[in-house]
N, CA, C and O of each residue as an XYZ file, in Angstrom:
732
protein
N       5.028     12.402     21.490
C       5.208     11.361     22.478
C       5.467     10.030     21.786
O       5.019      9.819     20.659
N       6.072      9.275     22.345
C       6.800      7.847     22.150
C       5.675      7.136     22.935
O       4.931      7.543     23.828
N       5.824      5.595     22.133
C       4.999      4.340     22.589
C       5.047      4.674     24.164
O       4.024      5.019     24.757
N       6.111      4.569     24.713
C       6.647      4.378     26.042
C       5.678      5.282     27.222
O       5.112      4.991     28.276
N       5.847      6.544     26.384
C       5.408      8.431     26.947
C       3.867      8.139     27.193
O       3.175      8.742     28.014
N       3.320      6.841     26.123
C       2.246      7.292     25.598
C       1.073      6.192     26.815
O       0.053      6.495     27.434
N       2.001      4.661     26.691
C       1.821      4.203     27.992
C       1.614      4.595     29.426
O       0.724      4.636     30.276
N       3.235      4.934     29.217
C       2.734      5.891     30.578
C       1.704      6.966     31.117
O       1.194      7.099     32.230
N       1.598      7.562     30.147
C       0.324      8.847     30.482
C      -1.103      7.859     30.949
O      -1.817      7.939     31.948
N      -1.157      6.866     29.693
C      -2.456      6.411     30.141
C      -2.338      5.676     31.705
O      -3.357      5.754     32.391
N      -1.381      5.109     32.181
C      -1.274      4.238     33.397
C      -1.303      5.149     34.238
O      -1.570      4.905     35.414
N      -0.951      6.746     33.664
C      -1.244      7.623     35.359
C      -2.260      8.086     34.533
O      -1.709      8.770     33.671
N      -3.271      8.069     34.380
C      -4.703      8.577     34.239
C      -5.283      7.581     34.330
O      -5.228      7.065     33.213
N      -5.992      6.774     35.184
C      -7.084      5.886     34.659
C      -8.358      6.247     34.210
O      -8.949      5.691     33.283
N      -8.742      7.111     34.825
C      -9.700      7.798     34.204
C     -10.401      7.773     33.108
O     -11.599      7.539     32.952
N      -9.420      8.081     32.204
C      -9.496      8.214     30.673
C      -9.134      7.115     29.992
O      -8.656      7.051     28.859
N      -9.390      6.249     30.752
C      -8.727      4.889     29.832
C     -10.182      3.525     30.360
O     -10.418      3.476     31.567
N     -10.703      2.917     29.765
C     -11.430      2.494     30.243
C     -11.392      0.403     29.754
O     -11.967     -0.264     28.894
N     -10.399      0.080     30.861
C      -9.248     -1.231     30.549
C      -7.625     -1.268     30.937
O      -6.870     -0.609     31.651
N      -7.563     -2.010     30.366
C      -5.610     -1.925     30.260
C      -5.187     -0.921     29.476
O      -5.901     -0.739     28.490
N      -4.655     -0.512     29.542
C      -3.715      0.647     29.267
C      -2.852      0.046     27.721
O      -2.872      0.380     26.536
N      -1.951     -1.276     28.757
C      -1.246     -1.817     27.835
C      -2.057     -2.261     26.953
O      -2.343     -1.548     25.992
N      -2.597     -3.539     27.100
C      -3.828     -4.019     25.846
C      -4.437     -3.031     24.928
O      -4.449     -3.305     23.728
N      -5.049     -1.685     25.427
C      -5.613     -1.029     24.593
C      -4.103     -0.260     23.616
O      -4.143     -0.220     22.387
N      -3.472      0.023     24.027
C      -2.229      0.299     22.853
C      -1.646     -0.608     22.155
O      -1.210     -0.308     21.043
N      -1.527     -1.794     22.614
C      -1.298     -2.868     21.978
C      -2.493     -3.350     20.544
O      -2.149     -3.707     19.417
N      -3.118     -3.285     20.777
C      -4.562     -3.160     20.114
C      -4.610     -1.635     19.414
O      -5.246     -1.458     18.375
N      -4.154     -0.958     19.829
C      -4.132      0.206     18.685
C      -3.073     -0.029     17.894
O      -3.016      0.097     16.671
N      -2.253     -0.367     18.626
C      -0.482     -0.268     17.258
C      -0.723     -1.051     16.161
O      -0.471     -0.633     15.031
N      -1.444     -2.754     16.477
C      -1.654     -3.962     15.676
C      -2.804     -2.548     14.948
O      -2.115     -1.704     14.374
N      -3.610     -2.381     14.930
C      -4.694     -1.786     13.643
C      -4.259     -0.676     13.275
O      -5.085     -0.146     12.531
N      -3.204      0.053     13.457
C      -2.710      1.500     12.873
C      -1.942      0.964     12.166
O      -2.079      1.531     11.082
N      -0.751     -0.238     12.019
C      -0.158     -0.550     11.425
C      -0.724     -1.292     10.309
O      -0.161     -1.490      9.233
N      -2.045     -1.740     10.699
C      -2.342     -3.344      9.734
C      -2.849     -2.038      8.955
O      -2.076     -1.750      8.042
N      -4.104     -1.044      9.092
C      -4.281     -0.582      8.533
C      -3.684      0.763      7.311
O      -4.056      1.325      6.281
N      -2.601      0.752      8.228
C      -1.803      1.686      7.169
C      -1.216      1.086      6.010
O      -1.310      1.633      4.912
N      -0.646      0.054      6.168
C      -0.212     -0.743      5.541
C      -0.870     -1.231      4.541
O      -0.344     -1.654      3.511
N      -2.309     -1.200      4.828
C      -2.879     -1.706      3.205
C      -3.656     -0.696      2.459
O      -4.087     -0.820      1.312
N      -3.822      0.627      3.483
C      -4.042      1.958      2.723
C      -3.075      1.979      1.927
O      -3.403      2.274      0.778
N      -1.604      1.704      2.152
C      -0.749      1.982      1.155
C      -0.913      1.322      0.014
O      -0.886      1.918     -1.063
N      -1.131     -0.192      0.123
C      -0.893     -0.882     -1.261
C      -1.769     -1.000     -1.835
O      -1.589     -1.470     -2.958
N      -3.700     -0.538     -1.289
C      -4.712     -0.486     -2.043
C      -4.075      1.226     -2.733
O      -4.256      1.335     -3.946
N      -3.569      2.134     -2.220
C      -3.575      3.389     -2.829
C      -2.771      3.331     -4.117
O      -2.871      4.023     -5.131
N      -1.835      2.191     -3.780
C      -0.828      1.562     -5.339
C      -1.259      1.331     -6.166
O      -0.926      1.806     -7.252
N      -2.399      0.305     -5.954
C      -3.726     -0.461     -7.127
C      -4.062      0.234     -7.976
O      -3.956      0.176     -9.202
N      -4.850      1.518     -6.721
C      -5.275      2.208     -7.590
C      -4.576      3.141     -8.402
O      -5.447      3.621     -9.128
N      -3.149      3.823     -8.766
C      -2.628      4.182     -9.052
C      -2.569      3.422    -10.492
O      -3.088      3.939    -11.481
N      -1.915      2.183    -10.550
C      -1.513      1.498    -11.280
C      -3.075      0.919    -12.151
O      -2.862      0.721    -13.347
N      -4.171      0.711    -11.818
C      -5.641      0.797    -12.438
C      -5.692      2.041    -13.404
O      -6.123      2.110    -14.555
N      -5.216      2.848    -12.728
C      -5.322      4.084    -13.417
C      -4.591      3.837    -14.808
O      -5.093      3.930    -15.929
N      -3.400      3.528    -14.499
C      -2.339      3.255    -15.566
C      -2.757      2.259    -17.009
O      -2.511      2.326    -18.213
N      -3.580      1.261    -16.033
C      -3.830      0.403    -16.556
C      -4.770      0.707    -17.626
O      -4.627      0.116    -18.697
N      -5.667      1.509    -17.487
C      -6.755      2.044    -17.821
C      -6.266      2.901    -19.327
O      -6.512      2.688    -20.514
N      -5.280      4.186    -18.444
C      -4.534      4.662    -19.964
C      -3.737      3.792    -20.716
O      -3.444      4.353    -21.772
N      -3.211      2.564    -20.632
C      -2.650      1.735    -21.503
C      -4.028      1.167    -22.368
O      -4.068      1.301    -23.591
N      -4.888      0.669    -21.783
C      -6.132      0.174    -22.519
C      -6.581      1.632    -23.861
O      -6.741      1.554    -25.079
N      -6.632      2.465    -23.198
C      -6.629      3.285    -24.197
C      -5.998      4.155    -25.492
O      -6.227      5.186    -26.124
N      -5.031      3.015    -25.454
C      -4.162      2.929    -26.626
C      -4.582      2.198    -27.411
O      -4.849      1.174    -26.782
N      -4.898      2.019    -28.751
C      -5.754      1.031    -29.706
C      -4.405      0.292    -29.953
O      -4.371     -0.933    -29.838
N      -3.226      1.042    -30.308
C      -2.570     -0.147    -31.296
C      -1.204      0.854    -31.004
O      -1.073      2.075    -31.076
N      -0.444     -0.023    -30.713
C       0.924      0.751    -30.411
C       1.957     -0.264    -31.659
O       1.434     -0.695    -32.687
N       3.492     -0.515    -31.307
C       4.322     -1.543    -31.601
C       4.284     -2.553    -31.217
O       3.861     -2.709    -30.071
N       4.687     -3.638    -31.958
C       4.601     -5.081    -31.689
C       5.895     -5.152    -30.993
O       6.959     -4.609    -31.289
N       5.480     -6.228    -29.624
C       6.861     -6.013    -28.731
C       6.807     -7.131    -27.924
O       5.701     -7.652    -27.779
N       8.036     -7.750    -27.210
C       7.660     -8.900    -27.022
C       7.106     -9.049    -25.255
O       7.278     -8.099    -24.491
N       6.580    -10.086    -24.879
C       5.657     -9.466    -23.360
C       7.098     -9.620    -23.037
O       7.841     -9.051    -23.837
N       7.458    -10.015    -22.425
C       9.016    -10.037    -21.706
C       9.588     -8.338    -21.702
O       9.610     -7.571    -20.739
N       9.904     -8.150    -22.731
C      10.518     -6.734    -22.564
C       9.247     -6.227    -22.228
O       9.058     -6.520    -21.048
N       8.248     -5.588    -22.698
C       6.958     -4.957    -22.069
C       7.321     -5.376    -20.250
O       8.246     -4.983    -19.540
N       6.656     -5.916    -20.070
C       6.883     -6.376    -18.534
C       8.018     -5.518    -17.770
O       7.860     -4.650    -16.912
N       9.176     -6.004    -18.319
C      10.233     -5.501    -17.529
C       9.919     -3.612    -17.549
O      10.006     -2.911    -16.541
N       9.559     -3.108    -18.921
C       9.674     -2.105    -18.664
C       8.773     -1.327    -17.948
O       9.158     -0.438    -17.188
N       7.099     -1.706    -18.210
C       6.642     -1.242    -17.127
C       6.519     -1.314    -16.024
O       6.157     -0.356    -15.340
N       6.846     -2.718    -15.462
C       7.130     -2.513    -14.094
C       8.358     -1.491    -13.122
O       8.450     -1.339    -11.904
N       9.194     -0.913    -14.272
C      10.415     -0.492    -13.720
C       9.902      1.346    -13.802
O      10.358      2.261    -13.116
N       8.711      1.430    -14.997
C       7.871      2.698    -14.661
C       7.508      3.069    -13.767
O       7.831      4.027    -13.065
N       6.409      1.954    -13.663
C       5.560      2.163    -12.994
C       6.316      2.336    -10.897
O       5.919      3.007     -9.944
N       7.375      1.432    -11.051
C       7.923      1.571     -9.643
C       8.654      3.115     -9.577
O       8.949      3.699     -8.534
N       8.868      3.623    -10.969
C       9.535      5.262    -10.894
C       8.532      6.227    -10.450
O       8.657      7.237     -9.758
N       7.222      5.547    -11.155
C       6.515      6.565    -10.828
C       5.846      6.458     -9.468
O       5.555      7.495     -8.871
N       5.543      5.076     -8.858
C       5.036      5.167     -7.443
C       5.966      5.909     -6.722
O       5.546      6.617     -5.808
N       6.849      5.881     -6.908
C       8.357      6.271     -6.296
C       7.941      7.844     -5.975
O       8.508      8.249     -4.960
N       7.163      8.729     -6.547
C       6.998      9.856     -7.096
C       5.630     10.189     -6.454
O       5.238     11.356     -6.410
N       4.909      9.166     -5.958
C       3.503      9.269     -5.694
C       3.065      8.900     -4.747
O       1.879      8.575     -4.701
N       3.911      8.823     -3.627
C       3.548      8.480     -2.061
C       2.741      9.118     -1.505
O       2.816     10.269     -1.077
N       1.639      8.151     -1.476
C       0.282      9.750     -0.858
C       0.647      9.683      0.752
O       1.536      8.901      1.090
N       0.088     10.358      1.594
C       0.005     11.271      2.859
C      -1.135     10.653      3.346
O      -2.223     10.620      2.770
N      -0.783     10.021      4.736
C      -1.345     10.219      6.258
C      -2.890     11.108      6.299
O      -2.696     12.092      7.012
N      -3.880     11.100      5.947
C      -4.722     12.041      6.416
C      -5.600     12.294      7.143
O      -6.701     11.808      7.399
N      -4.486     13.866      7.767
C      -5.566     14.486      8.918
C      -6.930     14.147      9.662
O      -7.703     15.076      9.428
N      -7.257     13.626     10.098
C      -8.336     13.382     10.918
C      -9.033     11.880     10.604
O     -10.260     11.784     10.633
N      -8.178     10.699     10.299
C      -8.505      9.272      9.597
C      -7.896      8.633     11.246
O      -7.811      7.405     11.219
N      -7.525      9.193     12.465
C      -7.080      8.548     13.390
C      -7.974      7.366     13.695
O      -7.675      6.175     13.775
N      -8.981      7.887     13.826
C      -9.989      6.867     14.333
C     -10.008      5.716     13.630
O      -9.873      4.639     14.210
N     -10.211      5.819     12.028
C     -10.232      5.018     11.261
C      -9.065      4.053     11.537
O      -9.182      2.877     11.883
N      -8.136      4.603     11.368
C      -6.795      4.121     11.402
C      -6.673      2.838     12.791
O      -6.159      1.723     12.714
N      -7.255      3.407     13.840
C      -7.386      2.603     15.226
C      -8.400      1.766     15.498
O      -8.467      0.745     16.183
N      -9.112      2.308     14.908
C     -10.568      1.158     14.999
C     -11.420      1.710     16.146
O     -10.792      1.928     17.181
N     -12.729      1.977     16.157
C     -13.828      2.099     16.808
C     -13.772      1.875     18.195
O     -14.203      2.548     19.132
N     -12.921      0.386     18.141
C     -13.223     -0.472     19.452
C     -12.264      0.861     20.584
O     -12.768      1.356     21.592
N     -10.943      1.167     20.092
C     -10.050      1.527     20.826
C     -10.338      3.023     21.178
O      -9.818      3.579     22.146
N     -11.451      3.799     20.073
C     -11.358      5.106     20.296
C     -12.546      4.991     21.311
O     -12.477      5.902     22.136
N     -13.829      3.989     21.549
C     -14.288      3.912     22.721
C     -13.905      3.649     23.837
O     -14.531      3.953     24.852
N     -12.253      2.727     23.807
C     -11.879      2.607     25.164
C     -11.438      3.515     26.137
O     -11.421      3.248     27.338
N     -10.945      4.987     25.467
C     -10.739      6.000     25.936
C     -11.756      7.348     26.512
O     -12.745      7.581     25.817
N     -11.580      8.033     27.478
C     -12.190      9.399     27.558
C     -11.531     10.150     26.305
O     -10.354      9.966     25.993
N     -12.462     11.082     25.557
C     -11.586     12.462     25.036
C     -10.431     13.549     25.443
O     -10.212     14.673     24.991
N      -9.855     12.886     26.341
C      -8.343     13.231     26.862
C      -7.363     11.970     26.650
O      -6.133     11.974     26.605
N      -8.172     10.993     26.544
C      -7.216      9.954     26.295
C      -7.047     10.123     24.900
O      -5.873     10.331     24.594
N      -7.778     10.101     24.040
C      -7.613      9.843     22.838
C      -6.783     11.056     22.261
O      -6.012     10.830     21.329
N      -6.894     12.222     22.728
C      -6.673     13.417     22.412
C      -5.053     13.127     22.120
O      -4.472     13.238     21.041
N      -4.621     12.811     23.128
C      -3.098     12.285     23.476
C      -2.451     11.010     22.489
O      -1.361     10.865     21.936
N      -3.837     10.080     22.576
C      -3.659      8.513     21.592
C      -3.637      9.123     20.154
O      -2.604      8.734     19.609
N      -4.218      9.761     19.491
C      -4.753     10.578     18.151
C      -3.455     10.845     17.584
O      -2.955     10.277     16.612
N      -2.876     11.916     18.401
C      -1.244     12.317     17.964
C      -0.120     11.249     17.517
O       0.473     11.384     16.447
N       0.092     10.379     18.235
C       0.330      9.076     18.132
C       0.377      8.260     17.049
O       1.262      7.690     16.412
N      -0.945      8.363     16.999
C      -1.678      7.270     15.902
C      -1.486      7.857     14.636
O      -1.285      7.151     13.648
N      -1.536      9.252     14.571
C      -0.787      9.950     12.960
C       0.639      9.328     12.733
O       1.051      8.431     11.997
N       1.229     10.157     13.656
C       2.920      9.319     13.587
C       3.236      7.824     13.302
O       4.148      7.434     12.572
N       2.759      7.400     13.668
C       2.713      5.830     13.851
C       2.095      5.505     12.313
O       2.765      4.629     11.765
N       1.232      5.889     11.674
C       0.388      5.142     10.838
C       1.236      6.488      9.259
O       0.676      6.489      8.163
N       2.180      7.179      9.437
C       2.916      7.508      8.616
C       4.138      6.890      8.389
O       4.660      6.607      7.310
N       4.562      6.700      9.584
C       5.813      5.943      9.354
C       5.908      4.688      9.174
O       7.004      4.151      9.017
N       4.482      3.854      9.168
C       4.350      2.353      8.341
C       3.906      2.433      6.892
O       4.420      1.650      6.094
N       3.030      3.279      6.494
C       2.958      3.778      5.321
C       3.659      4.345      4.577
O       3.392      4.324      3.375
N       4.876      5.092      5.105
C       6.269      5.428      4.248
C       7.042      3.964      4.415
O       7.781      3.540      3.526
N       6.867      3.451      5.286
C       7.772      2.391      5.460
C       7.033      0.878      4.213
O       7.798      0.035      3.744
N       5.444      0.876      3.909
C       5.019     -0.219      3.020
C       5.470      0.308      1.893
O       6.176     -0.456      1.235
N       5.209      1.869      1.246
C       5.238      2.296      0.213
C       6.904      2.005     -0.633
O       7.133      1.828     -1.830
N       7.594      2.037      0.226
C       9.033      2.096     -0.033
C       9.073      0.349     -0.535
O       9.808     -0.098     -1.416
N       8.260     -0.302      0.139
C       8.180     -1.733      0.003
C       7.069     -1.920     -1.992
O       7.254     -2.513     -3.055
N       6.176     -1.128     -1.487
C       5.559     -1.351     -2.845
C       6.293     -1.158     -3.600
O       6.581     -2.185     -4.214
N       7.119      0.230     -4.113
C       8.196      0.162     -5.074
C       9.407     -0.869     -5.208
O       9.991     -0.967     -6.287
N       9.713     -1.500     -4.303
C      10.826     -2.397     -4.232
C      10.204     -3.726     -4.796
O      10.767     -4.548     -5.518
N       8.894     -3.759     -4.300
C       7.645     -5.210     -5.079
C       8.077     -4.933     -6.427
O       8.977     -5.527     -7.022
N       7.112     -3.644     -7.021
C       6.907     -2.876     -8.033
C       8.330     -3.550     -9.294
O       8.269     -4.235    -10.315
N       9.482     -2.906     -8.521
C      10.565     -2.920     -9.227
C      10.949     -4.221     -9.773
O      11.117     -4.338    -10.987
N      11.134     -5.414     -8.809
C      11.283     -6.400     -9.008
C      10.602     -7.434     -9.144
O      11.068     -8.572     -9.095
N       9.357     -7.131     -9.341
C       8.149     -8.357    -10.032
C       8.386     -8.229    -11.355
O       7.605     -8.933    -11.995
N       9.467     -7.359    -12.323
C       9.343     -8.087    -13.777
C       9.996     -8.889    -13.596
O       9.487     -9.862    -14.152
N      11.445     -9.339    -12.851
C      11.460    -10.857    -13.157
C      10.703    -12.359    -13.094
O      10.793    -13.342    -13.830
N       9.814    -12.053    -11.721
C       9.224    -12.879    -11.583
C       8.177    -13.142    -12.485
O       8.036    -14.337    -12.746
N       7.199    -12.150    -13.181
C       6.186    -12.339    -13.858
C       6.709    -13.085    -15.225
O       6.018    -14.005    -15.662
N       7.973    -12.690    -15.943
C       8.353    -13.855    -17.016
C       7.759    -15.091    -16.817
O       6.886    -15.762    -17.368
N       8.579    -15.196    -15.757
C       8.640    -16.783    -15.479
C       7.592    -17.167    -14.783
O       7.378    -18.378    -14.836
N       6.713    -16.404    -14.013
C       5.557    -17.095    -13.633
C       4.247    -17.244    -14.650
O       3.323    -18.049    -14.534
N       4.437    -16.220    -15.691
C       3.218    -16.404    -16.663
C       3.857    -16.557    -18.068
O       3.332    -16.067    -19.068
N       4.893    -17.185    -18.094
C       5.864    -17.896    -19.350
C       5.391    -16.828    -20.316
O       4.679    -17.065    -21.292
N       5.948    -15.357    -19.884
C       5.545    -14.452    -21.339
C       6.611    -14.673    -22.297
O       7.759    -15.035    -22.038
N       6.256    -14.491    -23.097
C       6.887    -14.549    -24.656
C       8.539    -13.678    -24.502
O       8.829    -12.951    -23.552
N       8.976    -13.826    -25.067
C      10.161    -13.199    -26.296
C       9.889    -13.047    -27.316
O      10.848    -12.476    -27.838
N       8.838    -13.257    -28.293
C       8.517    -12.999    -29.588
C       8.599    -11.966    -29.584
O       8.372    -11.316    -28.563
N       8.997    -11.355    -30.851
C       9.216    -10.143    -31.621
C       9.069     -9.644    -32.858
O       9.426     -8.561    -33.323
N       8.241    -10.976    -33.563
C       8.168    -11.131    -34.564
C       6.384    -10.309    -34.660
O       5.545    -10.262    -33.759
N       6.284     -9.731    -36.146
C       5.267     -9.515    -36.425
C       3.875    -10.313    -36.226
O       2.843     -9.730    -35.893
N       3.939    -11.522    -36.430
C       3.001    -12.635    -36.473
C       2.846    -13.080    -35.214
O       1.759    -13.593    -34.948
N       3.980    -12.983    -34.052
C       4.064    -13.500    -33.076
C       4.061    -12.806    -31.488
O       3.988    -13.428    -30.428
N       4.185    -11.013    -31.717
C       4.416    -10.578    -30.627
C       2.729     -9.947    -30.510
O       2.044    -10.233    -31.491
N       2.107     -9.225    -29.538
C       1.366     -8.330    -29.155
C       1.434     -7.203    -29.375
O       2.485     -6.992    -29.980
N       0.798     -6.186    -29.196
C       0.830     -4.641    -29.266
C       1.052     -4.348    -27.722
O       0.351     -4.575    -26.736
N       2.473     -3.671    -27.915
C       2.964     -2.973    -26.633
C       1.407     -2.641    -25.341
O       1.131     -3.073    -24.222
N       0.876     -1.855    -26.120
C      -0.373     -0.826    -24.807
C      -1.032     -2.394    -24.754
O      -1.264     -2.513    -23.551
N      -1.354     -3.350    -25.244
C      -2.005     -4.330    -24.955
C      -1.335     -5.509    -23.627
O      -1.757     -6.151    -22.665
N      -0.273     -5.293    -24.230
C       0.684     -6.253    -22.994
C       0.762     -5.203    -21.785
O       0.519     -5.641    -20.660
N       1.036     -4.052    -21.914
C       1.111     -2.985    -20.241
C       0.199     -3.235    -19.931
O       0.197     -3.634    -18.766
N      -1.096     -3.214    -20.588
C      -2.140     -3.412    -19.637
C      -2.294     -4.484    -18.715
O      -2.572     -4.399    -17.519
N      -2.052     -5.649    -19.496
C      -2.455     -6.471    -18.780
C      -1.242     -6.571    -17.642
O      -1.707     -6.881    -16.546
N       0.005     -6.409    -17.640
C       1.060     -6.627    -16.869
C       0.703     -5.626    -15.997
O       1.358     -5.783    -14.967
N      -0.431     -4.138    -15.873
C      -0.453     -3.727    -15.109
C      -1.571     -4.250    -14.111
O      -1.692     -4.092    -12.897
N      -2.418     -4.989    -15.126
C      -3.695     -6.055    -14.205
C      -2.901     -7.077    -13.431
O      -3.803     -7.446    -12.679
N      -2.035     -7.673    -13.142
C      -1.251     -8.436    -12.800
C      -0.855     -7.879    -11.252
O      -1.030     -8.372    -10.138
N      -0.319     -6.779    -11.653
C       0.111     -5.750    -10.374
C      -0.783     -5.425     -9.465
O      -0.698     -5.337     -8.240
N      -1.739     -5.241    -10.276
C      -2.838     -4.314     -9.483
C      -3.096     -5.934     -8.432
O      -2.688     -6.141     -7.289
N      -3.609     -6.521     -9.005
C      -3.793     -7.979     -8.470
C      -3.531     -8.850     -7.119
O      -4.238     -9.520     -6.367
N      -1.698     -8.384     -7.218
C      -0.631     -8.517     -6.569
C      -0.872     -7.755     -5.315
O      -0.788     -8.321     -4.225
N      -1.286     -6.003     -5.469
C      -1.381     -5.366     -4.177
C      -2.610     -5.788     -3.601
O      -2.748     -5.794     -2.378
N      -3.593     -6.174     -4.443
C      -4.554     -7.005     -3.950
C      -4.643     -7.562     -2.442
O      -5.164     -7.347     -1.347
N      -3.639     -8.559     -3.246
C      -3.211     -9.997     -2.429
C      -2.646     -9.341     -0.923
O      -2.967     -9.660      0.221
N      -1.801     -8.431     -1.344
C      -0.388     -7.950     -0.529
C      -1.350     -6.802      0.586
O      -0.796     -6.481      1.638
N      -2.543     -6.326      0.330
C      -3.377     -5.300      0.656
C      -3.970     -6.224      1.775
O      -4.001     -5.776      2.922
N      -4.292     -7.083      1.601
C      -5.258     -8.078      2.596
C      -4.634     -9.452      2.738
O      -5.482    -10.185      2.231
N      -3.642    -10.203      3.138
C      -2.846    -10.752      3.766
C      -3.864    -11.931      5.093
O      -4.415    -11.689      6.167
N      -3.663    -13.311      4.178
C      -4.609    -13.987      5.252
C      -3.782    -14.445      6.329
O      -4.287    -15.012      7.298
């Protein structure tokens, strides 16, 4: 069923609906979306924490300059989110809608709202994730220039590669942070 299908059912049942019809879907769409949406980019974080984590555990790689580092892991790391779109899961409806809305219904309403609320809270979450990689991809330019990393390449002057990913992946992680919870 469609927004529309889904309206309608509740406006011919009152029963099972306990309020507006409209308001209470309106109020579900705003928290299936807000919330999918930052399931996605906290699920990025953590992805990229992870990453971050195995770069830390590199003692000593090549000396390289942050600039190139940067560019390249961010263009990884967006291959590999690319690769790692987690899934909608089964029975998180409620979560997904919030408390308030799964009380506004009888268990026929929701039964009907539930179905819905999967669809709905996949196709904003395929729809952020596609966005995280497109962040992903194109925050190495910005991070140059926002944290004036180097070009050095010189022995005396550059970092150790796993030392700069890391932190360029603390940066990211940071970023979905921000992008996760939106004031």
């Amino acid at each position: 069923m469609d927004r529309a299908e889904i309206l309608h059912w509740l406006e011919e049942h009152p029963a099972a609906v306990h309020g507006s019809p409209g308001e209470i879907l309106e109020r579900c769409e705003r928290a299936v979306r807000r919330h999918a949406a930052e399931d996605a980019w906290l699920a990025a974080k953590s992805w990229v924490e992870r990453r971050r984590r195995d770069f830390e555990g590199h003692g000593w790689g090549n000396h390289a300059s942050e600039a190139f580092v940067a560019r390249e892991v961010c263009h990884q790391l967006a291959w590999e989110l690319r690769r790692h779109e987690p899934e909608v899961a089964l029975g998180s409806e409620e979560q997904l809608a919030g408390g308030p809305v799964r009380e506004s219904l009888a268990p026929e309403g929701w039964a009907v709202l539930s179905r819905w609320v999967l669809e709905l809270a996949r196709q904003q979450e395929h729809a952020t994730w596609r966005e995280v990689v497109r962040f992903t991809d194109r925050r190495a330019r910005t991070l140059v220039r926002e944290h004036q990393l180097s070009h050095d390449t010189s022995l005396e002057g550059a970092r150790h590669y796993p030392e700069i990913a890391a932190d360029v992946a603390g940066l990211l992680a940071r970023d979905y942070s921000v992008r996760a919870h939106p004031r």
